[in-house]
BATORVO-750777 format. One record per residue (C-alpha): chain; x, y, z. Coordinates in steps of 0.001 Angstrom, whole numbers. Layout:
<sites>
<site chain="A" x="X" y="Y" z="Z"/>
...
</sites>
This chain:
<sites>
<site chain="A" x="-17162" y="47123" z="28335"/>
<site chain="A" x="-13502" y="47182" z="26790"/>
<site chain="A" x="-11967" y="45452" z="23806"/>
<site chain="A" x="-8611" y="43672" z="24237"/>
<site chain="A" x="-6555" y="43759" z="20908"/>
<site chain="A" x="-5725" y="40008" z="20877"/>
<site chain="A" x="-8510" y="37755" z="22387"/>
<site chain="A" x="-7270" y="34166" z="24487"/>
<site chain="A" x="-8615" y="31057" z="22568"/>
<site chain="A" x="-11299" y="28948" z="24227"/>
<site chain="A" x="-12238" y="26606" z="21543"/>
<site chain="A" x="-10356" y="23490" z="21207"/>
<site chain="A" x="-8485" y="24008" z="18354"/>
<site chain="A" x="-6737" y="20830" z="16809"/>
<site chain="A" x="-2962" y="20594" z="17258"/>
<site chain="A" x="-575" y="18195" z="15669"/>
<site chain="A" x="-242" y="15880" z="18284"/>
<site chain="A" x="-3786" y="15549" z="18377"/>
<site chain="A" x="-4104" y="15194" z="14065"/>
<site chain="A" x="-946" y="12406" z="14716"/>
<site chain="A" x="-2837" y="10740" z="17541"/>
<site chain="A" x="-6045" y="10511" z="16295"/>
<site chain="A" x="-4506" y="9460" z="11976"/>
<site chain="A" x="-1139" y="7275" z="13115"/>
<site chain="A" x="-3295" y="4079" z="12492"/>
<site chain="A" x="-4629" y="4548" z="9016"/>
<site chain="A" x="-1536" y="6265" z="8140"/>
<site chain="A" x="535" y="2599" z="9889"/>
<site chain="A" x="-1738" y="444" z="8027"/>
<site chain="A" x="-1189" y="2887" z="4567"/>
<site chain="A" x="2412" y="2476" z="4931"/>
<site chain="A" x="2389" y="-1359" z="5895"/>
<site chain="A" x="218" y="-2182" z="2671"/>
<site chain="A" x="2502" y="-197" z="664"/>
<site chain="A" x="5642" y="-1897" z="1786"/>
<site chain="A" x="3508" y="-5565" z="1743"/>
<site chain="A" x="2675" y="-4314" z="-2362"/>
<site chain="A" x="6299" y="-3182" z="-3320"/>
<site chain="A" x="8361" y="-6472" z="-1553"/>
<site chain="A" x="5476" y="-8858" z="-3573"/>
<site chain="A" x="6409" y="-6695" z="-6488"/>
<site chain="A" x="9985" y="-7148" z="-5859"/>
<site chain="A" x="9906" y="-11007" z="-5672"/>
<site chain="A" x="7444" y="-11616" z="-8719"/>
<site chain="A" x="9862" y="-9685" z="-10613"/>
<site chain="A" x="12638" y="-12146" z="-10946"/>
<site chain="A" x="12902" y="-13164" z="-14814"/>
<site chain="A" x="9287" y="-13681" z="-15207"/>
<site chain="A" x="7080" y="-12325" z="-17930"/>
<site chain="A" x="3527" y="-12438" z="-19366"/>
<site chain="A" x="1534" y="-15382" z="-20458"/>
<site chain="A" x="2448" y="-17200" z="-23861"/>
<site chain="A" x="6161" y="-15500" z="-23455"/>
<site chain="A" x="8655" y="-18194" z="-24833"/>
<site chain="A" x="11022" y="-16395" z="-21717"/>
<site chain="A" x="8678" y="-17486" z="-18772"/>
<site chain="A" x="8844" y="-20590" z="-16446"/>
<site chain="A" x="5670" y="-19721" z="-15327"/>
<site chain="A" x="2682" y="-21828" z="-16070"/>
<site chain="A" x="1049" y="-19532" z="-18569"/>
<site chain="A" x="4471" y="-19024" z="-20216"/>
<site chain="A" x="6093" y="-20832" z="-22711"/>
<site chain="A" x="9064" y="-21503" z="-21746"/>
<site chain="A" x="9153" y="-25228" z="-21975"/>
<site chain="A" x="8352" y="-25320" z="-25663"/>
<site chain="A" x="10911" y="-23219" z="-26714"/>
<site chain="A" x="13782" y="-25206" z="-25051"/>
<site chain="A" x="12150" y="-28219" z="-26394"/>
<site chain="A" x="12770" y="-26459" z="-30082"/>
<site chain="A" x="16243" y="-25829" z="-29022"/>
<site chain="A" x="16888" y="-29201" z="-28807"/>
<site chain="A" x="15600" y="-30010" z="-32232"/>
<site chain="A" x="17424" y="-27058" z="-33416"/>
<site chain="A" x="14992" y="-23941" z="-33477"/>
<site chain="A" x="16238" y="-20974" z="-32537"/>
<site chain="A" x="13544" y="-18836" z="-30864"/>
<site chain="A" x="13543" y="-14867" z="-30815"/>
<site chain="A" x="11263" y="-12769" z="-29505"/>
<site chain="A" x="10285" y="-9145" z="-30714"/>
<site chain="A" x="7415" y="-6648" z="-29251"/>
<site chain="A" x="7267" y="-4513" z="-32379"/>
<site chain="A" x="5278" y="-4832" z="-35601"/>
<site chain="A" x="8191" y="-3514" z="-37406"/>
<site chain="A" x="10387" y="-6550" z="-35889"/>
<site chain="A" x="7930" y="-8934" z="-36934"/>
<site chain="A" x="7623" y="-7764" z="-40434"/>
<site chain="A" x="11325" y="-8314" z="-40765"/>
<site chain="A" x="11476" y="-11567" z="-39453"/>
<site chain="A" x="8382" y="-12661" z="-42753"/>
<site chain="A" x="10786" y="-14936" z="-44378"/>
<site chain="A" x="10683" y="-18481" z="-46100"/>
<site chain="A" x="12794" y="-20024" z="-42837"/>
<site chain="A" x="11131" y="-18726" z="-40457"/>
<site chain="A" x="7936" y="-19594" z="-38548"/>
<site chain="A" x="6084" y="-16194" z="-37285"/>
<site chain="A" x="3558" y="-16515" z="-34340"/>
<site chain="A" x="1599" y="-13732" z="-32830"/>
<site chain="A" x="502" y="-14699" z="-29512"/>
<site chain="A" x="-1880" y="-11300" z="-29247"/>
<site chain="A" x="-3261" y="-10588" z="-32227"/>
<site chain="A" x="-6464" y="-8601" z="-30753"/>
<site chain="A" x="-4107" y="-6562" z="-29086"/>
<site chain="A" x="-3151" y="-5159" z="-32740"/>
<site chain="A" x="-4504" y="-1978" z="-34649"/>
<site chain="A" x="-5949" y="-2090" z="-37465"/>
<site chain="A" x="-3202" y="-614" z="-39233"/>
<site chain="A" x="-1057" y="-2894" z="-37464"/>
<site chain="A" x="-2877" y="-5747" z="-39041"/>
<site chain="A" x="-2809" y="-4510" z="-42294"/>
<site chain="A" x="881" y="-3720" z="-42497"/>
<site chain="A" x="1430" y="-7338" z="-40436"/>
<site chain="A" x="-787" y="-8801" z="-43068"/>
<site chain="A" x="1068" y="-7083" z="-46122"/>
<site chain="A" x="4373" y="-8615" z="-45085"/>
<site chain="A" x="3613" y="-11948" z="-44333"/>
<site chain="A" x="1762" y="-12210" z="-47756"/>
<site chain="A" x="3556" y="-14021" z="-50261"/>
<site chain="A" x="6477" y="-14012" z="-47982"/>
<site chain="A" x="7149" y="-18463" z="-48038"/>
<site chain="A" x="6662" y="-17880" z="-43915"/>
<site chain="A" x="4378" y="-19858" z="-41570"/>
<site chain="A" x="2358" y="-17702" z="-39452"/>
<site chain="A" x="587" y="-18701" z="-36232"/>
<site chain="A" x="-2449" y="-16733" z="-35176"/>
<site chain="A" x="-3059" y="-17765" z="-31333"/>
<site chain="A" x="-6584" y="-17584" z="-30761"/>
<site chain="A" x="-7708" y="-14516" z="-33052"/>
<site chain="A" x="-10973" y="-12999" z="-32869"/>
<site chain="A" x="-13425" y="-11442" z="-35623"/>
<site chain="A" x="-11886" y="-8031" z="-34994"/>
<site chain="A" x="-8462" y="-9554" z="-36366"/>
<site chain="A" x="-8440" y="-12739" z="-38086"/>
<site chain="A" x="-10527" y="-11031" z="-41340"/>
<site chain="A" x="-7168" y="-8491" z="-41635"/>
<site chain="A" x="-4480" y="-11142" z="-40823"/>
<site chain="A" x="-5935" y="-14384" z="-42324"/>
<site chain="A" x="-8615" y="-12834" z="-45159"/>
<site chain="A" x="-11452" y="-15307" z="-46225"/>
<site chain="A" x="-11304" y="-17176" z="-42481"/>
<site chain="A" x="-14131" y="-15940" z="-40366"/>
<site chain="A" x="-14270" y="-16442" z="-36022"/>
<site chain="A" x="-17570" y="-18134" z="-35088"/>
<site chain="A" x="-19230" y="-16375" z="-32016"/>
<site chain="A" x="-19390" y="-19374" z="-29969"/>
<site chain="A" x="-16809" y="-21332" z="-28790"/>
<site chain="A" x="-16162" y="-24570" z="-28560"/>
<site chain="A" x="-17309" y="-26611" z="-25741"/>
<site chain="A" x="-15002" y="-29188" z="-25389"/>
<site chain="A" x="-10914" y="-28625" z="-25221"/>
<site chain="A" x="-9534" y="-31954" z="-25986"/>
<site chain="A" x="-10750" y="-33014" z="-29615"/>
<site chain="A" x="-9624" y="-35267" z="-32454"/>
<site chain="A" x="-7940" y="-33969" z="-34908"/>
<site chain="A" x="-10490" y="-34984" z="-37976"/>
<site chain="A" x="-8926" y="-33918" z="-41025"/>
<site chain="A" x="-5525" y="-34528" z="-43167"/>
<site chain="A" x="-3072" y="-32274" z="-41595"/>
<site chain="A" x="71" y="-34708" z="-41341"/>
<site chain="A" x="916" y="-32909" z="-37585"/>
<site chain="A" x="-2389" y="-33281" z="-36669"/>
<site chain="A" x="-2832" y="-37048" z="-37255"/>
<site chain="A" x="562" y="-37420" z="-35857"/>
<site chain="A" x="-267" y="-35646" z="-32888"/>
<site chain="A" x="-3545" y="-37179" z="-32231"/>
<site chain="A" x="-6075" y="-35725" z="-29723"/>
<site chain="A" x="-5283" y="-32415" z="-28421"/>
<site chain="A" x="-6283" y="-29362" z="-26330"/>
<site chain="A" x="-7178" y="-27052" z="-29527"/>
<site chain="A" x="-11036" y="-26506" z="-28694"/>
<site chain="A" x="-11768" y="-22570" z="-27936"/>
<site chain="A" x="-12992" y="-20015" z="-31143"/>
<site chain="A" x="-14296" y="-22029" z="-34011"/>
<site chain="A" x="-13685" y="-20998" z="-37819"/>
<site chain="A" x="-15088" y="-21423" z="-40736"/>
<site chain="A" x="-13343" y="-20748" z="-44383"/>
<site chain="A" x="-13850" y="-20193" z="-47993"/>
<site chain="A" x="-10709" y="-21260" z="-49194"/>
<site chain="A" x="-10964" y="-25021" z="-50547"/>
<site chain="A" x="-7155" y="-25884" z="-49829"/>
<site chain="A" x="-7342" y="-25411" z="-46441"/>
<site chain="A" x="-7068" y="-28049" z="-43897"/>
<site chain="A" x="-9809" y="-28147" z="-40787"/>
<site chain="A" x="-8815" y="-29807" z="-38500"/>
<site chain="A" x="-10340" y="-30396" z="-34856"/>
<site chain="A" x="-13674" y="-29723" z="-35276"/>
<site chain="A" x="-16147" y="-28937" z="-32860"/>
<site chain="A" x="-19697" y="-28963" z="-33894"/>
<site chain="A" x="-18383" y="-28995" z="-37412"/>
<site chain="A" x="-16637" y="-26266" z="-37526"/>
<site chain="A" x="-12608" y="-26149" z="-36799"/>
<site chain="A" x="-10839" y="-25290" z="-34007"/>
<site chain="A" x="-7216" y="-25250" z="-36240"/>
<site chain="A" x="-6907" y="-23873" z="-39769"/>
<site chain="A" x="-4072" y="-24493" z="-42146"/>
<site chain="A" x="-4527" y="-21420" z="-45078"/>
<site chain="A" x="-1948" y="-22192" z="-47210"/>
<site chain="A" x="-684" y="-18703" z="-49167"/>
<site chain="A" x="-1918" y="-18584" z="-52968"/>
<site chain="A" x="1414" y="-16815" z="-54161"/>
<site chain="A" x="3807" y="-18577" z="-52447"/>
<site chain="A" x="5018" y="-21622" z="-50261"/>
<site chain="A" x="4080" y="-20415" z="-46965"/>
<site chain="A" x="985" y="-20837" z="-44640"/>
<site chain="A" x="-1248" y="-19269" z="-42110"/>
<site chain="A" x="-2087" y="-21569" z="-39348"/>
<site chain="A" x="-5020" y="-20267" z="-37287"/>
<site chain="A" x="-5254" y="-21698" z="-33735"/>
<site chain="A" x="-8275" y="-21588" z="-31426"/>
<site chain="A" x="-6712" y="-21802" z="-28197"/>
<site chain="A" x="-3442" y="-21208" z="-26674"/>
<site chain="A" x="-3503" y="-24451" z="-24317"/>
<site chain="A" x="-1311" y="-26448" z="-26224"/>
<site chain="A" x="1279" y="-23956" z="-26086"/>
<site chain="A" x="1778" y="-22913" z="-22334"/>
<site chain="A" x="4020" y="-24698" z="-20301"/>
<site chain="A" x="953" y="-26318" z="-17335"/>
<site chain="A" x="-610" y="-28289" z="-20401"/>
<site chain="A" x="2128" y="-29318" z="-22379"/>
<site chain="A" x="2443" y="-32955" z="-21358"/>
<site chain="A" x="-963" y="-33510" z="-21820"/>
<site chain="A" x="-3017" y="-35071" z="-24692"/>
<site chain="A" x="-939" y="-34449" z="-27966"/>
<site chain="A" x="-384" y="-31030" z="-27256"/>
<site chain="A" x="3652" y="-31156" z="-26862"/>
<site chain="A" x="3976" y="-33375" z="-30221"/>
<site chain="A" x="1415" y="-30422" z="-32142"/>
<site chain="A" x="2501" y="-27608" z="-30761"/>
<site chain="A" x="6342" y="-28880" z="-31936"/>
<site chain="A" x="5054" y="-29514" z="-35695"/>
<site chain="A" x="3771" y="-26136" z="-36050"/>
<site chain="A" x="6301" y="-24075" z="-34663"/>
<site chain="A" x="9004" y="-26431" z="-35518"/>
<site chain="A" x="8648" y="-26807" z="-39674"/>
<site chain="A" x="10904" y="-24404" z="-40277"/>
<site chain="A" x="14819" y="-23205" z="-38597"/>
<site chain="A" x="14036" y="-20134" z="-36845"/>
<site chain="A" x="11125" y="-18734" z="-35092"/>
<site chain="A" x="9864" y="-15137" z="-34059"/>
<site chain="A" x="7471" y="-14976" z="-31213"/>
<site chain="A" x="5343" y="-11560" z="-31648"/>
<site chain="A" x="3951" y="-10512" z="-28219"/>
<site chain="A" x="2616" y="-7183" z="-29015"/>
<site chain="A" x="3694" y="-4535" z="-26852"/>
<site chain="A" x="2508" y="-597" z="-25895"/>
<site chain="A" x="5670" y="356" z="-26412"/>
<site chain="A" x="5420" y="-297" z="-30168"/>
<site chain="A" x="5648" y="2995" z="-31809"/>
<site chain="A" x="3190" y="1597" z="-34368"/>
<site chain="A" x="141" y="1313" z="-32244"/>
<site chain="A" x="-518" y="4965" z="-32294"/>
<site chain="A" x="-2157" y="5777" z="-35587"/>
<site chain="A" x="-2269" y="9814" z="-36485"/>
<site chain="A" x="-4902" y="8878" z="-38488"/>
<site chain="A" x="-7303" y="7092" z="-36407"/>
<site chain="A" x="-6537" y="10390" z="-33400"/>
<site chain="A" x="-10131" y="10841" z="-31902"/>
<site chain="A" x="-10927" y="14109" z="-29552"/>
<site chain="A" x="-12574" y="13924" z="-26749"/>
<site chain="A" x="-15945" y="14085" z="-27684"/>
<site chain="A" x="-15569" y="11239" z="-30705"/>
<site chain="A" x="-14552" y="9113" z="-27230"/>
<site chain="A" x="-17728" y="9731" z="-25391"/>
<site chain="A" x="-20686" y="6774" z="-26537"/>
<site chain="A" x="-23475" y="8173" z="-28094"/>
<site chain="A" x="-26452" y="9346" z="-26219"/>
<site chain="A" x="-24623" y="11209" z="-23870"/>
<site chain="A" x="-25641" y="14758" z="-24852"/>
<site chain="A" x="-29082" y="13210" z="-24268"/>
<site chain="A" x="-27474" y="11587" z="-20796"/>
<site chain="A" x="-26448" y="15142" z="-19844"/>
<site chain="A" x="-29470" y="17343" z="-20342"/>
<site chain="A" x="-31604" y="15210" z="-18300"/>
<site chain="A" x="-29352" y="15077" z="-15480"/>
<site chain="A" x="-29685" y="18895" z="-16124"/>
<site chain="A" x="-32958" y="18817" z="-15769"/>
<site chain="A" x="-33133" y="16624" z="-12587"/>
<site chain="A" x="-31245" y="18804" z="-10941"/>
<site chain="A" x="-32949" y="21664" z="-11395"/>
<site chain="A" x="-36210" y="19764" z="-10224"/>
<site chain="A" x="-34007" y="19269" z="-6933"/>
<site chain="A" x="-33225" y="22588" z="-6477"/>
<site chain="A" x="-36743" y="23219" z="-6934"/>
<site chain="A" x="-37739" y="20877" z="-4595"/>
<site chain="A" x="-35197" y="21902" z="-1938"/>
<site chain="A" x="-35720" y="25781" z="-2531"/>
<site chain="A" x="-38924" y="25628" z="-1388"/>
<site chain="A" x="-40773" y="28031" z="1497"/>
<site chain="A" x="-40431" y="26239" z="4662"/>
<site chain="A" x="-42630" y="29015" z="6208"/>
<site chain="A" x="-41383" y="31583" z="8952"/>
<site chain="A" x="-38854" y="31093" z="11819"/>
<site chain="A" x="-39782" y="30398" z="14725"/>
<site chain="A" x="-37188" y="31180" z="18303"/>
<site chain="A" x="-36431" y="28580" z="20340"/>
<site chain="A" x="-35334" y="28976" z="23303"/>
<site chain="A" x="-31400" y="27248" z="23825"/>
<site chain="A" x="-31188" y="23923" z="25823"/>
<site chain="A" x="-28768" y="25372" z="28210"/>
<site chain="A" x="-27570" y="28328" z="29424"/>
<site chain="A" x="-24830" y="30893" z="28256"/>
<site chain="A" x="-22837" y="33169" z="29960"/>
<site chain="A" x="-23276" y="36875" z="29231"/>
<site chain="A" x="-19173" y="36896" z="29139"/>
<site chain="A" x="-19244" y="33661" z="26937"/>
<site chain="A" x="-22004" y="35743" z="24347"/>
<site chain="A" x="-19578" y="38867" z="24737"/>
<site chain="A" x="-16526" y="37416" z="23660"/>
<site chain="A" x="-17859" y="35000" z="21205"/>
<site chain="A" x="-19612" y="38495" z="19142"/>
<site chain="A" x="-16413" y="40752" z="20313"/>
<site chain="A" x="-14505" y="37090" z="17824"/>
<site chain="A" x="-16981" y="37605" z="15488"/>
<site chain="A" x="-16591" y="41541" z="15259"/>
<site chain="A" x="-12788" y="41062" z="14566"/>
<site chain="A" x="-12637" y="38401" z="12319"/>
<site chain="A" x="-15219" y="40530" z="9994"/>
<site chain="A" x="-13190" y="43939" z="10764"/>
<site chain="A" x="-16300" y="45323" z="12132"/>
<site chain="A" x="-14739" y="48098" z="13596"/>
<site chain="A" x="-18093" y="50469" z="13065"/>
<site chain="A" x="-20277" y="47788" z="14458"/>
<site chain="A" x="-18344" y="47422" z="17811"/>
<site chain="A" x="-17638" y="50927" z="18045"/>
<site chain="A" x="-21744" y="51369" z="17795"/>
<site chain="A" x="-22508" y="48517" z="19970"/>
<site chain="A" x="-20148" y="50456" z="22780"/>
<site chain="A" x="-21540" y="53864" z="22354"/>
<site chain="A" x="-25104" y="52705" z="21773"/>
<site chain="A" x="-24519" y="50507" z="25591"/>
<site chain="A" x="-22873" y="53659" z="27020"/>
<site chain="A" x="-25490" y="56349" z="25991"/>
<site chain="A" x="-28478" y="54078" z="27574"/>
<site chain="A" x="-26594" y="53441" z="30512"/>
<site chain="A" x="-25614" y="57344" z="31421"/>
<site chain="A" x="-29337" y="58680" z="30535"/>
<site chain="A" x="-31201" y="57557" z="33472"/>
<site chain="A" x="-28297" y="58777" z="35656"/>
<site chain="A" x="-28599" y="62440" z="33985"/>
<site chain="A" x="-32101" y="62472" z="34063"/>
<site chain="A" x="-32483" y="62016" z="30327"/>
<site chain="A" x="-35902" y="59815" z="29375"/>
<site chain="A" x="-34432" y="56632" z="27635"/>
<site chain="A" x="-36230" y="56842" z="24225"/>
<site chain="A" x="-34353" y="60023" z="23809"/>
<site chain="A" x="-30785" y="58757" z="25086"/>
<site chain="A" x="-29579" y="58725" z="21330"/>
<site chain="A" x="-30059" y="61981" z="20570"/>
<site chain="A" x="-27129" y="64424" z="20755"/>
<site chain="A" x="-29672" y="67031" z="21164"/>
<site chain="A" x="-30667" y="65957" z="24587"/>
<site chain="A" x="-28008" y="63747" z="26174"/>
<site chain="A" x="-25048" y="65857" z="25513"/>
<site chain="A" x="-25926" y="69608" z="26918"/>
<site chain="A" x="-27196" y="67866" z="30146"/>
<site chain="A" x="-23904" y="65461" z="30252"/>
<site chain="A" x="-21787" y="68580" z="29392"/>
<site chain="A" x="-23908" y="70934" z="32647"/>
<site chain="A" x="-23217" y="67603" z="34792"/>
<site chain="A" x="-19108" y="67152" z="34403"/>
<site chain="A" x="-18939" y="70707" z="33709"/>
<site chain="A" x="-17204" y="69526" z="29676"/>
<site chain="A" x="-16767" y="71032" z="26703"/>
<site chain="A" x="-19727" y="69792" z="24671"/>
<site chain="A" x="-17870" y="69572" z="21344"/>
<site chain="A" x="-15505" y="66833" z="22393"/>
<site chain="A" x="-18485" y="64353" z="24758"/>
<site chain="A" x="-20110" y="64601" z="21291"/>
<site chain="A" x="-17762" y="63336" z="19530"/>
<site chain="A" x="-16816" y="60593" z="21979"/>
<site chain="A" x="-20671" y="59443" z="22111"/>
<site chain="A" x="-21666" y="60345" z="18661"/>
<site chain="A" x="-18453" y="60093" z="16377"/>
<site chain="A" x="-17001" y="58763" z="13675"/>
<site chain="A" x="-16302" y="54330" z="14103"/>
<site chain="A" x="-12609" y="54268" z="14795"/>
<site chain="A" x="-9551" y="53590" z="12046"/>
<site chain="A" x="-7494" y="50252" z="13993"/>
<site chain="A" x="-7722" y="48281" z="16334"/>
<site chain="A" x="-5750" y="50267" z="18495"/>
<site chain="A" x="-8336" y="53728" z="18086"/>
<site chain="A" x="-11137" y="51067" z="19384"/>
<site chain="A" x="-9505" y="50001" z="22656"/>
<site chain="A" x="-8839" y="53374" z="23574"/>
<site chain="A" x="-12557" y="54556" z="22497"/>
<site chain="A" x="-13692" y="51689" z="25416"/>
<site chain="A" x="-11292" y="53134" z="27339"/>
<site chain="A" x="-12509" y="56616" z="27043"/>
<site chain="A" x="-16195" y="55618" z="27333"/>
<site chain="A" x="-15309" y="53773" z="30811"/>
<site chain="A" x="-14063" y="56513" z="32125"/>
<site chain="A" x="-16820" y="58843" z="30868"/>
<site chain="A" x="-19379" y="56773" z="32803"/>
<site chain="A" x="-17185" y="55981" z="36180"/>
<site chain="A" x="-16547" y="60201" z="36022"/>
<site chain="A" x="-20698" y="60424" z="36178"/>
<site chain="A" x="-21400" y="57775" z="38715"/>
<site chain="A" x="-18957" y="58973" z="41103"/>
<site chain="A" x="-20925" y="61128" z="44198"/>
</sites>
């Protein structure tokens, strides 16, 4: 039996043609859905914004109401950081905040703290519980909405009865101050509040929907001729869309770690998927009794079983193992021929004094080809099969 150093591949090892050939579709229909993604991305991003942006022509924007204020002389300006809409608090100036969920609560309080007493409208577009208590204190957000959109206005509010019915109906309110005006009620409770401030000459207008102000609902009902009263009292007007961006957002107080973000009953969560897995690994650890051979479905050639254990012997660096397997094959092989019982072929003290009377040898060195140390390389094996070839053609010649 000999060892070559470097074996020839019979397995069907991929190769990159093969990888390409068998992934070019998925990786064509990848690249095709990434091009279709960035071109729609590309032409949707031609001047157009969010909804309730004064900038946008689209039909969740606002666009239309702001030119219409241009032409009664409003100027319109829009700013995306608490600290711009503090500044803009002033008697001339209406304030709206199209977002106001989107605000922290120390956002709210320092949005709250300059619009206070400032002589400024402010106009709250459809706040929730979680901000209208901070921005508008003493108004409280009704769970349920409204379940109607167009409703009469119902109250005093000069704009309102001017305006008639309109497209207010969405979070409902309810107030303690008694100078307020409620107007559009649903269910009795209003759909648009009028606060005015205590300590000054402004007021906070709370608004339960944003349909009046987007541009796809602005010629119907009243909504144009409301939505013009209440941002138009006043000669300018700052439009608040609340932005990431805003330095403000982040609060070094409010900082949670990681754990604080995880919802309680997780440790809970956690031990008992602890505990089912260990009852699977119980379940799957368990004695499936002895193996049992079977013979193979087809058969293997003996070269096929040789090379495949000669792979495995090299990839481990068996070196002893092979070296073992060659001497073990030779010494069984060359007993019979010497007259040397089988059982004791793997004894030095038998096999090598007759092997030694039969080539005539010096002892010293057939034991140490038979019985020796595993060769160092690669190289020391090959020539140990060599060696051990040669040994046994040397017998079996006449």
């Amino acid at each position: 039996m000999t060892t070559e150093a470097t074996l020839p591949s019979t397995s069907a090892s991929p190769t990159a043609l093969g990888l390409w050939t068998r992934a070019r579709g998925v990786t064509l229909a990848l690249v095709l859905l990434l091009a279709g993604a960035v071109t729609l991305a590309a032409l949707q991003s031609d001047a157009r914004h969010g909804a309730l942006d004064p900038r946008s022509a689209a039909p969740y924007g606002s666009r239309a109401l702001a030119e219409l204020l241009a032409d009664h002389g409003v100027s319109t300006r829009v700013v995306t950081t608490v600290d711009g809409a503090r500044t803009a608090a002033a008697p001339d100036t209406t304030l709206v905040v199209a977002a106001p969920d989107l605000l922290t609560e120390r956002q709210q309080r320092d949005l709250h703290g300059a619009i206070a007493g400032s002589g400024s409208r402010t106009v709250l577009v459809a706040p929730t519980g979680w901000s209208v208590e901070t921005l508008a204190p003493g108004v409280t957000a009704d769970p349920a909405n409204s379940r109607s959109s167009a409703l009469s206005p119902g109250c005093a509010l000069p704009a309102a009865r001017r305006a008639g019915t309109a497209e207010t109906g969405g979070i409902r309110y309810t107030t303690r101050h008694l100078g307020a005006d409620k107007c559009y009620p649903s269910a009795r409770l209003a759909t648009l509040l009028r606060v005015p401030d205590t300590t000054g000459d402004g007021d906070t207008v709370v608004l339960g929907a944003p349909d009046i102000l987007y541009n796809k609902r602005l010629d119907e009902q009243g909504n144009a001729s409301l939505a013009l009263q209440l941002l138009g009292s006043r000669g300018h007007l700052v439009w608040y869309l609340p932005s990431l961006s805003d330095t403000a957002a982040t609060d070094p107080d409010d900082e949670k770690g990681f754990l604080d973000l995880l919802p309680s009953g997780w440790l809970w969560g956690t031990l008992q998927l602890f505990v089912a897995a260990a009852l699977a690994a119980l379940w799957r650890a368990r004695r499936l009794g002895p193996l049992v051979p079977e013979k193979l479905p087809v058969a293997i050639r003996a070269s096929e079983t040789v090379e495949g254990l000669a792979r495995l012997y090299r990839k481990a660096d068996a070196r002893d193992r092979a070296a073992a397997a060659l001497r073990s094959t030779t010494r069984t092989r060359l007993a019979p021929l010497l007259g040397v019982p089988v059982t004791r072929a793997h004894t030095p003290e038998a096999l090598v004094p007759a092997l030694s009377a039969h080539l005539h040898g010096d002892g010293q060195s057939l034991h140490s080809l038979l019985f020796g140390p595993p060769p160092g390389d690669d190289t020391a094996l090959i020539a140990l099969a060599d060696q051990l070839d040669a040994l046994e053609r040397e017998v079996r010649r006449p």
